[in-house]
N, C-alpha and C positions, 0 to 999 in steps of 0.2 A: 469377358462377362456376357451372359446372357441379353439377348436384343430384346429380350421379350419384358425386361425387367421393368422399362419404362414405360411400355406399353397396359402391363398387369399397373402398375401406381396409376396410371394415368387412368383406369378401370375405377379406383378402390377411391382416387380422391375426392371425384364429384359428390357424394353422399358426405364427403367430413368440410368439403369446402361449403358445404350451406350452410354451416353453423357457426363457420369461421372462415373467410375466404384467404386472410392473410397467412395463413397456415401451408396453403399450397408452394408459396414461396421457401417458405425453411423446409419442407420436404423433398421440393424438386432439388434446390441445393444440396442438401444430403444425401438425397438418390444419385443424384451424378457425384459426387465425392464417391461414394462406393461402388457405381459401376467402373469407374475410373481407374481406383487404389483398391478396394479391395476391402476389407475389413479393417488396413491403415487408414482409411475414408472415415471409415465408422469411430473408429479411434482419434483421427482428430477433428472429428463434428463434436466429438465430446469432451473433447480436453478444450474446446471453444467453446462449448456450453458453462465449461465449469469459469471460462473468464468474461464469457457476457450473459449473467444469468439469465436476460429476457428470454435466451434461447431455450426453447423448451426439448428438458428430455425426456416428457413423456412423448412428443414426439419423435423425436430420434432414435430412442432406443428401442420401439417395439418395431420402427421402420427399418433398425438394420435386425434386427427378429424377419420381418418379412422378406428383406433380402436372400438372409441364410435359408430362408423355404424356398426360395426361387432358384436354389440352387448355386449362387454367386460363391459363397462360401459357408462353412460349417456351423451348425448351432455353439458348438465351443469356440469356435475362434472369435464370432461374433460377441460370445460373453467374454472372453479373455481380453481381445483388444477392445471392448469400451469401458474393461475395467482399468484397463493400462491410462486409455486416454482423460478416465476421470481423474487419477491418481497424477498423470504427468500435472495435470490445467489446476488441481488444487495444490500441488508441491512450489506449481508457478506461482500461487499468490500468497502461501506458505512465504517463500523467498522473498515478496515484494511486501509483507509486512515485518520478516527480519533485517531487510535491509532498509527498508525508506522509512522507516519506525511511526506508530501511531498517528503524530501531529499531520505528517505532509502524507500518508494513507488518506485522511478526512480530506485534505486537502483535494488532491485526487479525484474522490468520489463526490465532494460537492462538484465539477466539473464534468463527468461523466451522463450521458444521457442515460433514465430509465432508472439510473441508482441513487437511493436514498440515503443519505447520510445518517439520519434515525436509526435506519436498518443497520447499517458498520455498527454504529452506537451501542444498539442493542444485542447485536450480536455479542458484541466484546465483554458487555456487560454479563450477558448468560455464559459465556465462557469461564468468566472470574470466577464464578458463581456456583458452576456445576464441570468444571476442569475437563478432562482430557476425553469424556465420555460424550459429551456434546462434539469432538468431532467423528464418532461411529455414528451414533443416531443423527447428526444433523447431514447426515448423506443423503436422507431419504427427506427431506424437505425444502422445495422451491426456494430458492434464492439462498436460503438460509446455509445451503450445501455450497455455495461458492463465498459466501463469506464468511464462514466460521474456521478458513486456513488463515484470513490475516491474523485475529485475536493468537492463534495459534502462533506464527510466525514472531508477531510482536513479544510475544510473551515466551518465546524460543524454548515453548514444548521440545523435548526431544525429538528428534527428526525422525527416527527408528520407529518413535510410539509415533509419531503425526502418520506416518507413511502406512506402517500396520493397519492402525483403527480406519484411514482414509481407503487401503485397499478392500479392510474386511467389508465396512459399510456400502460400499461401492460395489464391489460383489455381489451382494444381497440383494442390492435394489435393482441393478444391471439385470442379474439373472433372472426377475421375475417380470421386468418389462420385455427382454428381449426374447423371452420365453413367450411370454403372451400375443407377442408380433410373428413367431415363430408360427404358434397354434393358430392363430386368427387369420394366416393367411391376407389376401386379398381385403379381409375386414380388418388389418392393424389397425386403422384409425379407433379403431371403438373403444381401445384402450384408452385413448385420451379421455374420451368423457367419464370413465370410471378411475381417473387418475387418484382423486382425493380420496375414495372410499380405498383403493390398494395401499395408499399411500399411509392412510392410520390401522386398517389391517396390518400392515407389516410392523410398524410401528408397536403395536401391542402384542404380536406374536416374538418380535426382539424381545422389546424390553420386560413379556415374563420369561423367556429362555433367559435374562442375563440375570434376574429374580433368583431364577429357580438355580442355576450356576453356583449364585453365591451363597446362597440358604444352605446347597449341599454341602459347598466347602467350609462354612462356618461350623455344622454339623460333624461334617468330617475334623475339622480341629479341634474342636469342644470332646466329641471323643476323644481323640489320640490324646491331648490334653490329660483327660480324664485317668490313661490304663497308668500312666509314669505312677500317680500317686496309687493305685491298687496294688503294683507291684513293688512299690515301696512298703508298704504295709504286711503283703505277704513275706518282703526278704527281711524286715524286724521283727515279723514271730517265727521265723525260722531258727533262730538262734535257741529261744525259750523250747520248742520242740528237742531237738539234739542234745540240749543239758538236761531234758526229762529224758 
């Protein structure tokens, strides 16, 4: 790995540590995971993120973006392995709400430092509520991305669909943070403070592409729907024609 990597963070942090100093601490962590391993660093800074929410991946993710500028490894590999390690760290808690089932989940998480139990609550509750599509969009929003695999698990979603909507969503958001660490260079950090405004951008660029999706395909079946009975109509005056 490049020597010069912790030298460039150690450039870029003083400008993000004034605004936050505790912040320097999960970056140098991160950064030495990826000088270390590599983009598996990157991969399981995030499958860690996804089991201890407080960790932030608007920091991590545009920090392994700045990595793959720095040369350490590739813009693809850096989106591919922190979509793997989001997907491993929420299949983890997928698992620990099929197995340990609802009751001793709460249980759990009243114990746990930083976690709300409100939050499980409500979580589970918008899941009953709005099924299997809460866990693609709840990719892209804080805390709510690491606990919308338990409601999941509890409620023993199919794995296949948990796994799919968890990579798709994860992808999405992956690629546009770690693309922005990429372009920013030496400035990653700047990403964090526009975290929230990226975060309902994407949000409203999904959910009217998943809008616009199904309008076509309703569209599209409403016709098809439609030609069966025309050509019904055209093959019973077929008959009246040929005995004229």
């Amino acid at each position: 790995m490049p020597s010069g990597l912790s030298t460039a963070l150690s450039a870029a942090l003083p400008a993000a540590s004034t605004a936050e100093p505790a912040l320097d601490g999960v970056a140098g962590w991160a950064v030495n995971l990826m000088e270390t391993l590599g983009p598996v660093g990157a991969a399981i800074a995030i499958a860690l993120e996804n089991l201890f929410p407080p960790l932030p991946s608007e920091i991590i993710l545009p920090l392994a973006g700045f990595t793959a500028s720095q040369g350490s490894f590739g813009l693809v590999e850096a989106i591919v392995w922190t979509t793997a390690g989001s997907v491993v760290g929420a299949l983890a808690l997928y698992l620990v709400g099929a197995l340990v089932g609802r009751e001793r989940t709460r249980w759990v998480a009243e114990r746990l430092p930083l976690v709300k139990v409100a939050d499980v609550d409500r979580t589970e509750q918008f899941f009953l509520k709005h099924g299997g599509a809460t866990v693609f969009f709840g990719r892209f929003i804080p805390i709510f991305r690491s606990l919308i695999s338990i409601p999941a698990g509890v409620e023993r979603m199919p794995l296949w669909k948990f796994l799919g909507l968890s990579a798709a969503g994860s992808l999405v958001w992956n690629t546009i943070f770690v693309y922005a660490g990429y372009a920013l260079g030496e400035q990653w950090h700047v990403v964090e403070e526009y975290a929230g405004v990226l975060q309902k951008i994407v949000i409203v660029v999904v959910a009217a592409a998943v809008v616009w999706f199904v309008v076509t395909r309703v569209w599209r079946w409403v016709n098809d729907d439609e030609r069966p009975a025309h050509a019904r109509g055209a093959r019973s005056s077929s008959p009246a024609r040929d005995e004229a």
